[in-house]
C-alpha positions in Angstrom: -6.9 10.5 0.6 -3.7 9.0 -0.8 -4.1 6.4 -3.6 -2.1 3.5 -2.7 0.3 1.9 -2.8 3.3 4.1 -3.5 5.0 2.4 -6.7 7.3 -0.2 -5.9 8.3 -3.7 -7.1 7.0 -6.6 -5.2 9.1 -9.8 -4.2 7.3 -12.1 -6.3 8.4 -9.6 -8.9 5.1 -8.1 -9.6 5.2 -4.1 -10.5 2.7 -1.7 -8.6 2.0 1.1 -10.7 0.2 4.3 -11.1 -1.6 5.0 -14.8 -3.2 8.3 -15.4 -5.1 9.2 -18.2 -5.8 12.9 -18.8 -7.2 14.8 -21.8 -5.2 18.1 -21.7 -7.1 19.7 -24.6 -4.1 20.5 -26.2 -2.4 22.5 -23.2 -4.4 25.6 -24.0 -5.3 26.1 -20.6 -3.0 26.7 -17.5 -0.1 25.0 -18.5 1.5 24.7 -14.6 -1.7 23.8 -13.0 -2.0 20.7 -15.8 2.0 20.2 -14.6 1.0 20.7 -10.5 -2.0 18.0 -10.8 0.2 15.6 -13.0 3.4 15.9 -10.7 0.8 15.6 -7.3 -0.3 12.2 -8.5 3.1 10.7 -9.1 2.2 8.9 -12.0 4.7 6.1 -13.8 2.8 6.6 -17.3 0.3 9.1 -18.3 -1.8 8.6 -21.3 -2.7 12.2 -22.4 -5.5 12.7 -24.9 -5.7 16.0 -27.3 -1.8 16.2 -26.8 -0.4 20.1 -29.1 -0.4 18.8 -32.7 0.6 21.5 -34.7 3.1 24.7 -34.6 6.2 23.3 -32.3 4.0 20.8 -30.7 7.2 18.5 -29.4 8.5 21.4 -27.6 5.2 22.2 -26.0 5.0 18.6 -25.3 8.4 18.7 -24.2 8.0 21.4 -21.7 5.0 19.5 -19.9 7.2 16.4 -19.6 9.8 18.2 -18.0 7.5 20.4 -15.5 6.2 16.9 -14.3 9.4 14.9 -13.9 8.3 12.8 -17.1 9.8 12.1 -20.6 7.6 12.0 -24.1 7.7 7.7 -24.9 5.4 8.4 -27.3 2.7 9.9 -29.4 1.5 13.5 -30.0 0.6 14.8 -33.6 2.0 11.7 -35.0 -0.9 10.2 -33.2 -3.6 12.6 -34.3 -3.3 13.5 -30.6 -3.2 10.4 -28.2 0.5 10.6 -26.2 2.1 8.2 -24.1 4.7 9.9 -21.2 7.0 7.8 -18.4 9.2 8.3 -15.4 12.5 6.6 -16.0 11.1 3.4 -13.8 10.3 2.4 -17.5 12.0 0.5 -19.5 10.9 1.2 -23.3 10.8 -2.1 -25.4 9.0 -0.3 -28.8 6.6 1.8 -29.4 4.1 2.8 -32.6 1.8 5.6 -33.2 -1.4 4.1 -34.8 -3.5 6.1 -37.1 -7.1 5.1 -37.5 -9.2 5.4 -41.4 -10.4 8.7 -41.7 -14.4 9.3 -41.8 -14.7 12.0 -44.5 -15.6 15.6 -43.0 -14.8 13.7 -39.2 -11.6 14.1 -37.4 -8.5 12.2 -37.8 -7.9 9.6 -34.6 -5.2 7.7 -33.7 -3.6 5.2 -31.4 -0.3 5.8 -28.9 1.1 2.2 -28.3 4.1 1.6 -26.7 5.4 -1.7 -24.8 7.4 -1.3 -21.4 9.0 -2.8 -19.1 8.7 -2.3 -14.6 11.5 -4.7 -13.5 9.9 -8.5 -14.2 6.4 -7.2 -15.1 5.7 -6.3 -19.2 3.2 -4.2 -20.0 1.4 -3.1 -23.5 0.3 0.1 -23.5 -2.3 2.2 -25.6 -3.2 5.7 -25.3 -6.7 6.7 -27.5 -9.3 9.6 -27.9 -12.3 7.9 -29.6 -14.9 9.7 -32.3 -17.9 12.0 -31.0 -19.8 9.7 -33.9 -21.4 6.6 -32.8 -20.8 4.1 -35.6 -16.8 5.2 -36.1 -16.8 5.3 -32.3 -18.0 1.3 -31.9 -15.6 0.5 -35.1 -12.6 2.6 -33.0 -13.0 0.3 -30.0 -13.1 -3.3 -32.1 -10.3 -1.6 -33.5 -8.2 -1.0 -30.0 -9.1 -4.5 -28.5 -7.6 -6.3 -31.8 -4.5 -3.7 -31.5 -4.1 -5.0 -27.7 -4.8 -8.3 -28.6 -1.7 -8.3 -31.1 1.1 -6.3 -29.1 2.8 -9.4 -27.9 1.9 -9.2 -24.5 -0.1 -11.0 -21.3 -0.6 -8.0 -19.8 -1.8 -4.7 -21.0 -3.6 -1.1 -20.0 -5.6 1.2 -22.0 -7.1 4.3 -21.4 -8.4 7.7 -22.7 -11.6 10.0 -23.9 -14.1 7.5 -25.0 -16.5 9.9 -25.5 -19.5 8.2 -23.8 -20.9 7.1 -21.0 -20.9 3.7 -19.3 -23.6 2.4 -20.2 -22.7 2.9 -24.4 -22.0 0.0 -26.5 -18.3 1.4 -27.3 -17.7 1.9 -23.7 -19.8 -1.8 -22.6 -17.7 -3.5 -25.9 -14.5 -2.5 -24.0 -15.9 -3.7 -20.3 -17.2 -6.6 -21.4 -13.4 -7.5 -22.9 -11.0 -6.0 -20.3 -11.7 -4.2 -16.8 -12.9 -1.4 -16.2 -11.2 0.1 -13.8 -13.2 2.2 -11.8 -16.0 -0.6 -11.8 -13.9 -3.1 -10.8 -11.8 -0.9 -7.6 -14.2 2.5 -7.8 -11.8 5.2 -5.7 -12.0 8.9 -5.4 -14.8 10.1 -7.6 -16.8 8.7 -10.4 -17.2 11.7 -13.1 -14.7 13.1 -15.3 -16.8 16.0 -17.5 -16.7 18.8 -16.5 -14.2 20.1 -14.0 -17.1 22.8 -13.4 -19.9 20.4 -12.8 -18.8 16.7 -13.1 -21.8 14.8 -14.4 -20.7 12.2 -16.6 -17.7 9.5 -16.9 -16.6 9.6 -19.9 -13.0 8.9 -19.5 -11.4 5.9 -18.1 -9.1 3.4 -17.5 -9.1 -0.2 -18.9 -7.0 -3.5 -18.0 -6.7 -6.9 -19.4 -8.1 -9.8 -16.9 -4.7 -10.4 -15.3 -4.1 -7.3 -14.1 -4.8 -6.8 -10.4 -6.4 -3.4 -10.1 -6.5 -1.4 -6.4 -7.7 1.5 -7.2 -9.0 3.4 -9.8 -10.8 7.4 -9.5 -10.5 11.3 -10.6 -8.1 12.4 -7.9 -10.1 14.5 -6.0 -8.8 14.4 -2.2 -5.3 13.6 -3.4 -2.3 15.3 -1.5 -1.1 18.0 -3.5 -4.2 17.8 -6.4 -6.5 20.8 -5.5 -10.0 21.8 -6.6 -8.6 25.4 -8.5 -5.9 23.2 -9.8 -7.7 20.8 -11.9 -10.6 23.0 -12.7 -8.0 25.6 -14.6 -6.2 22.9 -16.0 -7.8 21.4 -18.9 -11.7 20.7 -19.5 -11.4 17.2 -18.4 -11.1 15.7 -14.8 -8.3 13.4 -14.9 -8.4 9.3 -13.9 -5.8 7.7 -11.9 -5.2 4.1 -11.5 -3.1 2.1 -8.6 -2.2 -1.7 -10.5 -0.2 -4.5 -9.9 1.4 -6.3 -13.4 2.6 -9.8 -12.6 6.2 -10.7 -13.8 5.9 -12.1 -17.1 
């Protein structure tokens, strides 16, 4: 079952898009399964989470991009992990890599921001991976709404490893503000951890109000994605979005 619709540009100027968000635990698994499952969903950004951060992590990077048909807009250890890639159907107006306070003995997180252009239709951008501790975690996600709330732009799209569930007050902070996307157009399947025995949704997709979202899932059932491919590819199930960003 094909997500729809195929990227395109609509006449009133309004850009169809495909977002995936994907935490690729720093490519340490099978590097060309991770490629196959990207390249199968056809993706015009993908907001990676755990991106490499340390020895030759650009070129790793890098190599990903190009095995997908992508390039790197932004992010990667300069991010404390979040990463941002594109096809060339984006235009790149700026980009920033956000680093968050550090919590003493916790790791270091970060934001990927980036604004873009499809044709008429302006997008902001944000790639995160959110603390495993609750307090930070809650502080991390006031701190992503005011970062989309001063990017500039009408429309924007966040997404990444919240680490929690739904029904959190991180993860309700951020529906409560933008859509969720798989609430708002649930297709595919719900859970995202683990690729062995999916049991929890703890990655997703967000969009601010004026964003018209069709679909929203983990790939499962998607030409080209298989079963072996995304369980050997990384320890999370990956979400993919179908939107359509009004001209701005």
């Amino acid at each position: 079952m094909a997500l729809l619709p195929e990227s395109r540009t609509d006449p009133d100027g309004s850009a169809l898009i495909r977002v995936l968000s994907y935490n690729i635990r720093s490519m340490r698994d099978d590097t060309d399964a991770l490629a196959r499952v990207i390249t199968a969903c056809d993706p015009d950004l993908v907001l990676i989470q755990e991106a490499p951060r340390f020895f030759r992590w650009r070129k790793k990077l890098s190599r990903l991009a190009r095995a997908a048909n992508l390039v790197i807009l932004t992010g990667g250890a300069t991010a404390a992990g979040p990463a941002v890639l594109c096809n060339l159907r984006a235009t790149v107006e700026r980009t920033e890599d956000v680093l968050l306070p550090l919590t003493p003995g916790l790791h270091r997180r970060g934001f990927a921001t980036a604004v873009v252009r499809f044709g008429a239709a302006r997008l902001g951008v944000l790639s995160c991976h959110l603390s495993l501790q609750k307090d930070e975690r809650h502080e991390q996600g006031g701190m992503l709404l005011d970062r989309l709330a001063g990017m500039g732009v009408e429309h924007a799209v966040a997404g990444g490893d919240l680490n929690e569930r739904p029904a959190g007050p991180t993860f309700r902070r951020m529906a409560d503000a933008l859509q969720d996307c798989w609430a708002t157009a649930p297709w595919g399947v719900e859970y995202t951890s683990t690729p062995a025995d999916p049991h929890q949704r703890i990655d997703a997709i967000f969009a601010t109000k004026g964003i018209e979202v069709l679909g929203c899932g983990v790939p499962v059932g998607h030409p080209g994605v298989t079963e072996a491919d995304l369980r050997a590819a990384t320890d999370h199930l990956p979400v993919l979005a179908a939107l359509k960003v009004p001209a701005s």
